[in-house]
C-alpha positions in Angstrom: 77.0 134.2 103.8 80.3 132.9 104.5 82.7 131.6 101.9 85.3 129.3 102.7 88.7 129.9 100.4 90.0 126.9 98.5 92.9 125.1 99.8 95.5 124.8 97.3 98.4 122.2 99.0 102.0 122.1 96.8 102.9 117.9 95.6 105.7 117.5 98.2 106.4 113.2 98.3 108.1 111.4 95.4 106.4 107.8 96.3 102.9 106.7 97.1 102.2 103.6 98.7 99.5 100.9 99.9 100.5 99.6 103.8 98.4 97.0 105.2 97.7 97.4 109.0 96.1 95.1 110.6 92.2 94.5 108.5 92.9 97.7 107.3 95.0 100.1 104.2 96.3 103.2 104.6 97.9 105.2 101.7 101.2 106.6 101.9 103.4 109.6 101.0 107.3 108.3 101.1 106.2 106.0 103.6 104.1 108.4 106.2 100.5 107.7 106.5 98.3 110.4 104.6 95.6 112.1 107.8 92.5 113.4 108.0 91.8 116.6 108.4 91.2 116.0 112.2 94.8 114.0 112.1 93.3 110.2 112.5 95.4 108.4 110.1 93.3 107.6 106.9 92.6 104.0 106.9 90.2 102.1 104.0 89.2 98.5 105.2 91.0 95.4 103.6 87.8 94.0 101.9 88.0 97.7 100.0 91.4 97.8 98.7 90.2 98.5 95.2 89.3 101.5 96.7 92.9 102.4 98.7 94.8 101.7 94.9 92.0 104.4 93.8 92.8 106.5 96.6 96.6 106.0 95.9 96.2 106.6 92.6 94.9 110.3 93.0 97.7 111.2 94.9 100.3 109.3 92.2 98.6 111.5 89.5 98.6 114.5 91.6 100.6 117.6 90.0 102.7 120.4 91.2 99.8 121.7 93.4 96.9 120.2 94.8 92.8 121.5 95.2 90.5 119.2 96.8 88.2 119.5 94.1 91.1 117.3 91.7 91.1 114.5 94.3 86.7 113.4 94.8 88.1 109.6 96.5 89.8 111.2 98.7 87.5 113.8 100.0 84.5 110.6 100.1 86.5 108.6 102.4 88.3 111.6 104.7 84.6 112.8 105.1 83.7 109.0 106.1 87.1 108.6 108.4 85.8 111.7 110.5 
């Protein structure tokens, strides 16, 4: 059996953002693009931007430190990015 330890990530930005590119959103941490795990920048299509404020929002409310587990929006759409 092989367990995987949970990564725990410390709050570094002050500011989370919405930036439109092109048809598409990606959320940002004092104005950087957030990445998925693979390093493609995270991008939620324009008809879904309901779903980039949701995204946003997570990381807004995000404390001192950070486990995936606190953040489900933005595990759905990394896992869907990939």
């Amino acid at each position: 059996m092989h367990l995987e330890a949970e990564v725990t990530m410390r709050r570094f930005w002050k500011t989370v953002g919405l930036d439109q590119r092109g048809d598409s959103y990606a959320v940002t941490l004092d104005g950087r693009a957030i990445k998925s795990p693979s390093g493609n920048t995270l991008l939620v299509p324009a008809k879904k931007r309901l779903l980039a404020a949701t995204i946003a929002t997570e990381w807004d409310n995000a404390e001192t430190l950070l486990k995936p587990h606190t953040m489900p929006m933005v595990g759905i759409i990394g896992g869907f990015s990939e």
